[in-house]
N, C-alpha and C positions, 0 to 999 in steps of 0.2 A: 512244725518246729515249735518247741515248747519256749517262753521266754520270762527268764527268774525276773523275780520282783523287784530286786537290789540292781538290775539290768536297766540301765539309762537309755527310755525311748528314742529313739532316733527320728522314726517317720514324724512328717509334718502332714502338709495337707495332700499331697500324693497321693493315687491310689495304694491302701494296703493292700500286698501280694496276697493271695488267694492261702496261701501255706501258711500266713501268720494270724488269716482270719479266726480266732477257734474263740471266740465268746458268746455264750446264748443268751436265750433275752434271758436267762432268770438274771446273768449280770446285768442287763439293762435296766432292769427294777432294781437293781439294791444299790445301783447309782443315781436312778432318778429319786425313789423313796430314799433314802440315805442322804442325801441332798435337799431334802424336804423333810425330815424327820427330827426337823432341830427348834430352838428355842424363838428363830423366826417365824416361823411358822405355829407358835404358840400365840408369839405379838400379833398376828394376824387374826388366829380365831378368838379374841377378845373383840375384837369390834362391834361385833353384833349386840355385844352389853354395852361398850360404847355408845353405840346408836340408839340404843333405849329400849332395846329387844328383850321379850323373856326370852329364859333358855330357850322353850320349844321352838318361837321365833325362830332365835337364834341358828338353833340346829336347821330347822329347815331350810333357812337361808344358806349355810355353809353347806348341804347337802346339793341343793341346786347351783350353785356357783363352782363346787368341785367337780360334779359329773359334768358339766357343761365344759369347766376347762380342760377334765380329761378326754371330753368325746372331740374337742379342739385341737388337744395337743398330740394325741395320739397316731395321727397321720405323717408328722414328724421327724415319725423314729425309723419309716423306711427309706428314705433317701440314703443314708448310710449304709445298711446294706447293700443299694443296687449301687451305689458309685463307689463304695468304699473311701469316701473321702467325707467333708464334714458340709453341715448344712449350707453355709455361705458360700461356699465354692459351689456345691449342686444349684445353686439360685441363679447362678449362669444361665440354666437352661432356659429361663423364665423371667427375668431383668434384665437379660445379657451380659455378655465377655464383663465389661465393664461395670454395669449394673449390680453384679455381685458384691460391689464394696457396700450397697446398702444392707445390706445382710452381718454382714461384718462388724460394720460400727454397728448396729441396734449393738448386736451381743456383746460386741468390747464397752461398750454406757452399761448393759443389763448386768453385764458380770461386776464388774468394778461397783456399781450401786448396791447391789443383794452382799456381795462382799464385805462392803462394807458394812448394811447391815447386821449383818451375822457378826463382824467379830465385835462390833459394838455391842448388839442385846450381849453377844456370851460372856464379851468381859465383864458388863458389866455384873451381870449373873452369879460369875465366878468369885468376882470381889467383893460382890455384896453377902453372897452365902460365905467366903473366906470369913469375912469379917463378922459373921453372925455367929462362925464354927468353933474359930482360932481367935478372932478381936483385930484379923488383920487391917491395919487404918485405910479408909476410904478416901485415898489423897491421888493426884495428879500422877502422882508416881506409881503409886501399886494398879490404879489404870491401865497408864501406859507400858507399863510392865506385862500386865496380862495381854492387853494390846498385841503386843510384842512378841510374846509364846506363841500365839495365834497366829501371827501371821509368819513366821519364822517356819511354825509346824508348817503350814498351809505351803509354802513355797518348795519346802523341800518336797514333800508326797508330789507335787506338780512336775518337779523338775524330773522326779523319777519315771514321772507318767503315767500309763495307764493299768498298767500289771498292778504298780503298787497302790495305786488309787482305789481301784477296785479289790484288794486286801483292805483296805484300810475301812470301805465300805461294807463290806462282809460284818467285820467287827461291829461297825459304828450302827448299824440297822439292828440287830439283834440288843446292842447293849441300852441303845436310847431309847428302844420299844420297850425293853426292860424297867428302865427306869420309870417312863410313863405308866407305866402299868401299877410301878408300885406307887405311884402316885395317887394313884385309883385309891390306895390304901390311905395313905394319910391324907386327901382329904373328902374322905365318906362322909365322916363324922356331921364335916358341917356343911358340906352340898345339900342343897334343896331343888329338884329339879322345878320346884313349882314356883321359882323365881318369876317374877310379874313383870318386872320392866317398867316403863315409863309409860305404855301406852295403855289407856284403859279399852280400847276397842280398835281393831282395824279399821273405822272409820276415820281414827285420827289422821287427819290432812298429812301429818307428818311421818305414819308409821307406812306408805308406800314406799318411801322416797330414804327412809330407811333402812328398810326391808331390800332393795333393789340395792341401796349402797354397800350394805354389809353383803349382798351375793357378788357384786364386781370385785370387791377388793379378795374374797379367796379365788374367784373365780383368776385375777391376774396371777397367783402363786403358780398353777400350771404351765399360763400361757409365758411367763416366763423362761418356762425350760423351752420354747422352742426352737432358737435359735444352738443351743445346744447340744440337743440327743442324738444328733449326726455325728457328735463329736466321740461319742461310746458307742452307738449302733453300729459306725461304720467297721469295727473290729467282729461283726456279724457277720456268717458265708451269706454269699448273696443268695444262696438256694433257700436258705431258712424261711419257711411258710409266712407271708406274710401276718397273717392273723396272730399267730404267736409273737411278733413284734410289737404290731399294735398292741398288741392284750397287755405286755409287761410294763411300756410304757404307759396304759388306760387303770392297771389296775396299782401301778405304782403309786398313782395320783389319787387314788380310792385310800389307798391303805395309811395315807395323810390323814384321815379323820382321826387318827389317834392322837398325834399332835393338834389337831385341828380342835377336837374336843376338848381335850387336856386343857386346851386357851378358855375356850366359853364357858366351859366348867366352871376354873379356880375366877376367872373374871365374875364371875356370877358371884363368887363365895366374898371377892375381895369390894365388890359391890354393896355387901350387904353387911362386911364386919370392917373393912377401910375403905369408904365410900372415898375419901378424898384421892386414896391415888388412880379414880378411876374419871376422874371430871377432864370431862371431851377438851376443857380448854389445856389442861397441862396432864397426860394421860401418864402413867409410869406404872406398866405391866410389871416392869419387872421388881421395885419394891414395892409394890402390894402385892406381887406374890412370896416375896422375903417376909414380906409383914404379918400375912396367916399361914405359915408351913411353919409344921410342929420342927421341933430344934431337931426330932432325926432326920430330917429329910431336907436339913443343908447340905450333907456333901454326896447324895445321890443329887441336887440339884447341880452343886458345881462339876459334877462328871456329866450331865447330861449338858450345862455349857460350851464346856471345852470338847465333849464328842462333837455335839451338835458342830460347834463352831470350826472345827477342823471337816467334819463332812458337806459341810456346806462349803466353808473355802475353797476346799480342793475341785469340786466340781462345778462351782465358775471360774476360778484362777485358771482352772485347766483349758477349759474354753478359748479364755481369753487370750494365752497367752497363744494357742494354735492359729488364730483367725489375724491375732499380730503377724505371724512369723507368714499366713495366706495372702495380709496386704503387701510388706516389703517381704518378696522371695529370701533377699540376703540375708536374712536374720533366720536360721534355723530354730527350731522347735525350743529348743533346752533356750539358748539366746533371748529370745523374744518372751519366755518364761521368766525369767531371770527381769529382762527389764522390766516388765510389763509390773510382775509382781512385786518390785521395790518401789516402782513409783506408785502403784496399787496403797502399800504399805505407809507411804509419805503421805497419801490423799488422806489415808483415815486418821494420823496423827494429825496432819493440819486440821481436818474439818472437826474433829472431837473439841480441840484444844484453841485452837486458834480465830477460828471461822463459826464453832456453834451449828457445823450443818448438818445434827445427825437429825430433825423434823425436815430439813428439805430436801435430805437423800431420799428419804421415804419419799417425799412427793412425786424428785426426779426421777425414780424407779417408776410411780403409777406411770407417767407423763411419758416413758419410755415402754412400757407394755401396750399403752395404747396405740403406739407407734407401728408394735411390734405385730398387731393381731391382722392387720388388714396385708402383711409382708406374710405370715402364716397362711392368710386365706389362698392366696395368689401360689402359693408354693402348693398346698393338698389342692386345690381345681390344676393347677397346671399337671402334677402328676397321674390325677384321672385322668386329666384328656391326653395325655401322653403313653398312656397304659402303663407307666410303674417304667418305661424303654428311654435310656439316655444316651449318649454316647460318652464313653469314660474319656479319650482323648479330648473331645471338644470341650469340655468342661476344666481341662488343666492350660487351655490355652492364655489365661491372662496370669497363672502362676508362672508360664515359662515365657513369657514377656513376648507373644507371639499375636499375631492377628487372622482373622479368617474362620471356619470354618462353621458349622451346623448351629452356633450359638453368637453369631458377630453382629447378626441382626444388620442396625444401622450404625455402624462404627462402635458399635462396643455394645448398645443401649437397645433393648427389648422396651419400645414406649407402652407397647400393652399392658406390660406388666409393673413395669416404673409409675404412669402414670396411672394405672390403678391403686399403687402404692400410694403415692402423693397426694391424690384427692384426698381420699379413705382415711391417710392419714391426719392432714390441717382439718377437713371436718370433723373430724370426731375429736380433735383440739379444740374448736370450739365450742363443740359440746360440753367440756368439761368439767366438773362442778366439785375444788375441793376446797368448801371452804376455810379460810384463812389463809390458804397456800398457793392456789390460781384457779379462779375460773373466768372460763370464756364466756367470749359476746355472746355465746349462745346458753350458754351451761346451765340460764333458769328458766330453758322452755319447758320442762319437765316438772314443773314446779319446786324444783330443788334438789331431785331425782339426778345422779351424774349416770347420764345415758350415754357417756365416751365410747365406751366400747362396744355395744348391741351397736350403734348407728355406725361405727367403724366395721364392723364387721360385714352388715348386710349390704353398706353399700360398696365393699370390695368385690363380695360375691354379683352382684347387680354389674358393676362395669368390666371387671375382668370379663365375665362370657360374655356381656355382650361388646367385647374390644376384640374377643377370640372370633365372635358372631360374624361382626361388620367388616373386621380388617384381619383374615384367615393369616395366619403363620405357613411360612414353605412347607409343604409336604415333608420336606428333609426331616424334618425336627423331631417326627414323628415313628421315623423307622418302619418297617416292615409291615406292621399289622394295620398303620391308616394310623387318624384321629378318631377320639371318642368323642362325641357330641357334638362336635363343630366341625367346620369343613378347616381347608387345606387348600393355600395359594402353589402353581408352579415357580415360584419364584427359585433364582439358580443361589449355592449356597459357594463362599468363597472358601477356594481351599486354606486349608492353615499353613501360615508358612512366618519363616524369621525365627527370632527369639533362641531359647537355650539352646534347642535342637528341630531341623527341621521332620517335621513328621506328617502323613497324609492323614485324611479325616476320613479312616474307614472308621465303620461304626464297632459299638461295643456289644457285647452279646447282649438280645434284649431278655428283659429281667419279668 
C-alpha cells in the first residue's frame, strides 16, 4: 500500500503492518545523514581548534571519534526492522515491561536538547547572514521570529510524519551537501591546512587530554542517534539483509565528515583572521564564521540554516513526540506531536531569552549521551545473545496496559539490564570532565582527559555478560534457536494477560 506524503501518520508505536513496511535503508541514511548534515554539526567540528589542535590533529580526532560512533550506533538501526516498532519499546526485551521507560526519557531529554540546539545555532545563522545580506537588525525580535519559522516549519513536517519527513530529507541531504561543497569554494582562498594549534609537540601535558576531548564530543554526535533510528528503521521489511541496515545507518554517520570538516576548516581560518570569536572562554562559531565569509556566500549560508535547522528538527521532534504518545497510550501519535513540540518550542523561547541556557543545553545534551551509551551497549549485546529473535507481542504488553509475559521479568524490571544501565551510567558521571559546566568527583583522574564515555561504555559491556553470565535469563526469552554466549535458566514465563485486550504470548516469527 502506497501512502501520499500530505497523508497524516496515524501509527504510533504499534507494530507497523508488514504491507505499509516499504522503506529501504537508502531512506535510513538520508534521515540519519539529513539529520546530521546541518550547521550543528559544523558547531561541533570546530572544537578540535577549540582545543588547541592543528587541522591535522583536528582531523584525526574527528575521524576516530566518528567511525567509533558510527561502529556504536550502527547496531541500532536493527531493532526496527525485527519488531517494527521503535527503539524504546524493543528495550522491553532487555530492561523489561516496565524498564522500557528508561529508553524513552534518554530520547524525550536527547531530542528536546539537540532541538534545541539546532534551532538556536540556525537562527542564529540565519539572522546574522539576513543581516549581513539585507541589514536585517539583529534584535530580540527578528531572533525570535526566526526562532519561530523553525520551529513552526519543524512541528508541521512531524505532525505529517514519516512519508513527509523523509521528502523533506531527500531535499535537505542533497541541497545542504551542496551548499557545503560550495563552501569549499569560498573559503580556499584562505584555508591553510598547515594551521599549527597551540601545541608545539604531543608531548604537551595538555594536548592528550585534548585530543581525546575533541574525539568524545563528535564521537557523542552518533551516539545521539541511538535512541532514535528505531524510529525510521522500523518502516523497513523485516526480511531486508541485515548488513544493509547496518551499513546505511554506519555509513550515514561517515558521510557527516562533510559537515564535520566544513567546521575545522572555516574554525581554523576564523582562528587565524578573528581569533577572538574563537576563545574557549566565550566561543561563537557562528559570528566568526559571519565575520570571514566573502559577502556572496551569506544567503547560501542562510539556506543551509534553515535547511539544516528544519532537518535536524524534524527528526528528533519526530522521535520524541512517538516515545511521548509509547509512555501515556492515550495520547496518539499526531497528540503527543502536537504537545510535546509546543512545549519543545516554549523551552527554547524561555531558555534563549529568559534563562540564558543555550551553553548549558550543550552541556545537558553531553551529560545525556553519556547516559545514553551504556543503555545502547545493553540493547547491541542483548540482541547478540538473543540472535536478532524477539517476540512482537511481548514487547507491546506495557503499551496495552497488560502484565505477563516473555519480557515481565520481575514485575515489570529486567535488573540485568537496568542495573547495568545504572552503574555504567552514575560512573561514568563521575568521570566527567567539562570544565566550567560540571565535573565529577572523579573527572581529573585522567589528568583532565573527560573519560565519561570510554569508562561508560566498557564497564556496561563488563557487567551486562557477566549479569547474563551469573544470573541466566529463562530460556523463554530466547526463542527457538537457544542463547548465544551465555546459558539459559528454566525459569516459567507468565502468560500476558489484562489490559487493552486480552492476548496469548505466542511468539513472533524469529528474525
Amino acid at each position: 500500500m502506497t501512502t501520499s506524503v500530505t497523508e497524516i501518520e496515524t501509527y504510533g508505536v504499534e507494530r507497523i503492518p508488514d504491507e505499509d513496511r516499504t522503506a529501504r535503508p537508502i531512506d535510513l541514511f538520508r534521515l540519519a545523514f539529513g539529520g546530521a548534515n546541518t550547521f550543528a554539526t559544523c558547531v561541533l567540528g570546530a572544537f578540535p581548534i577549540l582545543f588547541g589542535l592543528s587541522f591535522w590533529q583536528g582531523l584525526a580526532a574527528t575521524v576516530l571519534g566518528l567511525v567509533a560512533g558510527a561502529l556504536l550506533l550502527a547496531p541500532m538501526a536493527l531493532f526496527g526492522p525485527a519488531n517494527g516498532t521503535n527503539n524504546a519499546v524493543s528495550s522491553s526485551a532487555h530492561l523489561g515491561v516496565h524498564g522500557r521507560v528508561v529508553g524513552s526519557f534518554l530520547s524525550l531529554l536527547t531530542a528536546i536538547a539537540f532541538f534545541s540546539i539546532s534551532v538556536w545555532s540556525s537562527g542564529d545563522a540565519l539572522v546574522g547572514g539576513a543581516h549581513r545580506l539585507v541589514h536585517v537588525p539583529e534584535t530580540d525580535v527578528t531572533y525570535g521570529i526566526a526562532y519561530a519559522i523553525f520551529g513552526g516549519l519543524v512541528l508541521v513536517v512531524c505532525i505529517y510524519g514519516f512519508r513527509f519527513m523523509l521528502l523533506v530529507n531527500k531535499i535537505a541531504v542533497l541541497a545542504a551537501s551542496a551548499l557545503f561543497v560550495l563552501g569549499a569554494f569560498a573559503f580556499a582562498g584562505d584555508f591553510d591546512p598547515g594551521y599549527a594549534g597551540a601545541f608545539a609537540s604531543t608531548a604537551d601535558p595538555l594536548f592528550w587530554p585534548s585530543f581525546i576531548g575533541a574525539a568524545l564530543i563528535v564521537l557523542s554526535n552518533p551516539v545521539s542517534f541511538g535512541a532514535f533510528l528505531g524510529d525510521w528503521s522500523r518502516y523497513i521489511p523485516a526480511n531486508t539483509p541485515r548488513r544493509r541496515v547496518m551499513g546505511a545507518a554506519f555509513l550515514a554517520q561517515i558521510a557527516t565528515l562533510l559537515p564535520f570538516v566544513f567546521g575545522l576548516a572555516t574554525a581554523s581560518i576564523i582562528a587565524t583572521k578573528a581569533a577572538k570569536y574563537v576563545d574557549p572562554a566565550a566561543p561563537n562559531y557562528v559570528g566568526g564564521l559571519l565575520a570571514i565569509s566573502p559577502g556572496w556566500y551569506f544567503l547560501p549560508l542562510c539556506l543551509i540554516a534553515l535547511i539544516g535547522g528544519l532537518s535536524t528538527g524534524t527528526t528528533s521532534l519526530y522521535g520524541t513526540g512517538l516515545d511521548f504518545a509509547s509512555v501515556f497510550p492515550r495520547f496518539n501519535r499526531v497528540q503527543a506531536t502536537f504537545f510535546i513540540g509546543v512545549l519543545s518550542i516554549g523551552f527554547i523561547f524561555l531558555g534563549r531569552f529568559a534563562l540564558n541556557l543555550t551553553q548549558s543545553i550543550s552541556t545537558f545534551a553531553t551529560l545525556i549521551i553519556t547516559c545514553t551509551a551504556p543503555w545502547m551497549v545493553v540493547m547491541a549485546l542483548g540482541y547478540v545473545t538473543r540472535r536478532g529473535w524477539y517476540d512482537a507481542e511481548a514487547l507491546q504488553v506495557f503499551n496495552r496496559r497488560q502484565r505477563g509475559g516473555r519480557y515481565w521479568f520481575a514485575h515489570g524490571w529486567n535488573w540485568r539490564g537496568m542495573g547495568t544501565w545504572i552503574v555504567s551510567a552514575v560512573v561514568a558521571l563521575l568521570f566527567t570532565n567539562l570544565p566550567g559546566q560540571f565535573v565529577g568527583p572523579l573527572g581529573d583522574l585522567a589528568n583532565g582527559a573527560d573519560i565519561s564515555l570510554p569508562v561508560g561504555l566498557a564497564l556496561a559491556v563488563v557487567l551486562y555478560l557477566a549479569a547474563l553470565a551469573l544470573f541466566p535469563e529463562p530460556r523463554a526469552v530466547y526463542g527457538p534457536a537457544g542463547p548465544r554466549f551465555v546459558g539459559a535458566s528454566d525459569a516459567e514465563i507468565a502468560p500476558i494477560t489484562g489490559g487493552i485486550e486480552e492476548k496469548s504470548a505466542e511468539p513472533a516469527a524469529a528474525v
